[in-house]
N, C-alpha and C positions, 0 to 999 in steps of 0.2 A: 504494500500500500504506500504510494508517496506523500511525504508530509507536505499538506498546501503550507504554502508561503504566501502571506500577505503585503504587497507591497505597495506604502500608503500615496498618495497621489491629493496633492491642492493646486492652484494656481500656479504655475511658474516654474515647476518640477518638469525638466526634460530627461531627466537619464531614467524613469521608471521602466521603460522601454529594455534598457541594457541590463539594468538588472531582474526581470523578468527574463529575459534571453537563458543570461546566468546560471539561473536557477534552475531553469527549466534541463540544461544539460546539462549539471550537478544530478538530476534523478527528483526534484523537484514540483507540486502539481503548484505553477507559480500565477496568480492574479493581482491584478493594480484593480484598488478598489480606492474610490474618493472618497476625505476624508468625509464631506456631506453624506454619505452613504451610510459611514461609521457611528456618527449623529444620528440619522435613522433607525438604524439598527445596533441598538448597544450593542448585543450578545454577539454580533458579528468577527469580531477580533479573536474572541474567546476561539471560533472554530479554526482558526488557524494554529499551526506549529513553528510558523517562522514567521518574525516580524521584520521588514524590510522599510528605513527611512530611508529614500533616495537621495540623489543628486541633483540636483539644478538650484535656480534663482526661487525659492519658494514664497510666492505674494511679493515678487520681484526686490526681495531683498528690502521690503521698506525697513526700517529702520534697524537695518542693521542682518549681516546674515543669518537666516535659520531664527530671530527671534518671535517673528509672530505663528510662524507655524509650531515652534515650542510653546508660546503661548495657547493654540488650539488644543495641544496636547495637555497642558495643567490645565486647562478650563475646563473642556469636554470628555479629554482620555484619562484623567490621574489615574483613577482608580481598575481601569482597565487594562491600560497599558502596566499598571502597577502588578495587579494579578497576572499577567501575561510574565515579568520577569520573574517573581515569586516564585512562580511555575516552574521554572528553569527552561522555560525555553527561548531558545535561540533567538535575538536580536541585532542587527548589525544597521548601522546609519553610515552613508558615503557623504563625504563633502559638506554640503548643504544640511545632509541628514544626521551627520557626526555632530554639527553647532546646534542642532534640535537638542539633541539628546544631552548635551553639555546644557544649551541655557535654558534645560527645561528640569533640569535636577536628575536626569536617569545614571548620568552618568560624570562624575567618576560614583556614585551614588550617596545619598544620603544617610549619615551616619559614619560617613569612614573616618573624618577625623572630627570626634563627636564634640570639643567644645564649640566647633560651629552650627551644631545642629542643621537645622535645615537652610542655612545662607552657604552656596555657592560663592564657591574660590577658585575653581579653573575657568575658562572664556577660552574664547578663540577670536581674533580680531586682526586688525589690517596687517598685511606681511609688511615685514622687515624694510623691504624695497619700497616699497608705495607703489608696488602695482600688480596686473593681475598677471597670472605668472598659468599660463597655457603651455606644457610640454610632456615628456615623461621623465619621470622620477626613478629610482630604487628605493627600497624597503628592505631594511633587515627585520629578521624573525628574533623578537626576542623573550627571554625565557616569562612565561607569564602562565597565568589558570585559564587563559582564551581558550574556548572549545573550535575558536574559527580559523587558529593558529596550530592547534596540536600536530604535534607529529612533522611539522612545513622545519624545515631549515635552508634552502636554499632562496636567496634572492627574489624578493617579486620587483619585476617591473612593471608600471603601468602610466600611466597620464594622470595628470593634474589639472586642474582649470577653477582656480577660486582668485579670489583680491582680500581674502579677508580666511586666511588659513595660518595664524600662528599662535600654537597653544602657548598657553602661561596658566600659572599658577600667582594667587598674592601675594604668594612671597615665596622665600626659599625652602623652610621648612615645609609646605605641602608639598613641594614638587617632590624632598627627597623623604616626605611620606610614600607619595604617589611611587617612587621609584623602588623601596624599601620594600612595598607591598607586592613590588611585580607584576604590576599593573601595566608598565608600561608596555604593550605588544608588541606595536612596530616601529621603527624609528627611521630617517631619513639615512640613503649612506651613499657609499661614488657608488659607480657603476660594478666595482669590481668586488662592491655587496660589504668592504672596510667602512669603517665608523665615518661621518660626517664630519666630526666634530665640527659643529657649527657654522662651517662654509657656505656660502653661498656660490654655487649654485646646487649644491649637492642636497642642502634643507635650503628647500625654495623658501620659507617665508618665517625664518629665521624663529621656531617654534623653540621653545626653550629645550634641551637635553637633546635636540633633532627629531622632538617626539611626530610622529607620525600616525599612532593611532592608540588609544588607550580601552584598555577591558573594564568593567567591573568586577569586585573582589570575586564573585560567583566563577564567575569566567565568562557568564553566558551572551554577557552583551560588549557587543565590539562599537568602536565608533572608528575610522579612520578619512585622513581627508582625502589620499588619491582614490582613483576609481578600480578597482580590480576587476570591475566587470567588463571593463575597456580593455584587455585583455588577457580573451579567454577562449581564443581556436588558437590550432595549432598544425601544422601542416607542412610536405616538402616545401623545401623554399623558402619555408618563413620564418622570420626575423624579428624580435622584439627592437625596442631600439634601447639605445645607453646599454647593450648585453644582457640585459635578462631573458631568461625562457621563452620563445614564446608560448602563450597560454596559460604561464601562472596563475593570475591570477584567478583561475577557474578551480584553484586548489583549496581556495579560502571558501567557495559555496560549498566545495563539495562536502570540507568536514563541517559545515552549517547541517546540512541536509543527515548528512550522516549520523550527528549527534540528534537531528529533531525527532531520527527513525527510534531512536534507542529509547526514547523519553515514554 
């Protein structure tokens, strides 16, 4: 039986498209369902096994990226999307859908570093450069409890496309909470999959520690800014670019899928 994947869809969201693809040849029963839909029907979320924030301009980026579509989600979804992670299953937010899930409290999650209780300390906001930074990236796999990373050691390569993708933390001690804990997934690095450390152009938008993507304590929810579903075939001939595989990134749905089968 394939776990449906739900993947949420508002205004100004272009890549639900890619990652529905994704999914779909992961072993995935995968649907884009809007968010309106989800409003109509509470219990709607609940029948899914995977939940999917995409990538794109959501409500074209008003005030800021991924916050009002975060805000849909604390108005309308808390408590569903809340029982969705509870559950232990699978979650992952691309780009757009990574700054949902950060300025909506899912993630790094609430309670981890408990004197702040429920106020949000990491953000993601404008890169380093001051601009918008369209190319492909590297990805190191780093040691964490991510069920979307288990078992991946080799390089992923994939494309980027944000103006407002650099994590931070308030200060130093959450970051090297955040770090301590293992949280941090994926990280930016050169092409030849060695550490960034903090260069440019190797972490595009100069995100603190070259973080690239970060888990929840659980494992079960990923947030990251490039796109892995941007590539995910693989064939004679083909070529990723900066040297990574082509097709990796088709390795991150598949232990999604794999882990929602187990649940």
């Amino acid at each position: 039986m394939k776990p449906r994947a739900i993947i949420l869809h508002a205004a100004g969201i272009n890549r639900d498209i890619d990652a529905e693809r994704a999914l779909e040849l992961a072993g995935a029963d995968a649907a884009i369902v809007h968010v309106n839909d989800l409003k109509a029907r509470r219990g709607l979320l609940a029948e899914g096994q995977i939940l999917v924030v995409p990538g794109g301009f959501s409500y074209a980026d008003a005030l800021g990226a991924g916050r009002l579509f975060a805000l849909d989600i604390a108005s309308y979804f808390r408590e569903e999307v809340s029982d969705f992670v509870a559950a232990g299953k699978p979650v992952i937010g691309i780009c757009n859908g990574f700054q949902t899930l950060v300025k909506s409290g899912i993630l790094p999650g609430v309670g981890f570093f408990p004197e702040d209780g429920e106020e949000r300390w990491a953000t993601l906001t404008d890169n380093l450069e001051r601009r918008f930074e369209c190319r492909w990236v590297t990805m190191r796999i780093e040691k964490s409890p991510c069920v979307w990373t288990k078992g991946l050691e080799e390089p992923i390569a994939c494309p980027i496309a944000h103006g407002e993708g650099r994590f931070l933390t308030k200060d130093e001690a959450h970051l090297e909470a955040l770090r301590a804990a293992g949280l941090v997934a994926l990280t930016y690095a050169m092409p030849d999959g060695s550490p960034a450390l903090g260069r440019y152009p190797d972490n595009p938008n100069g995100s603190a520690a070259d973080i690239a993507g970060i888990c929840n304590p659980v494992g079960n929810v990923l947030g990251l800014m490039p796109h892995p579903e941007d590539n995910i075939f693989s064939g004679a001939g083909a070529k990723a670019y900066r040297g990574g595989r082509r097709g990796g990134g088709l390795d991150l749905f598949a232990n999604g899928v794999r882990y929602a089968t187990q649940l």
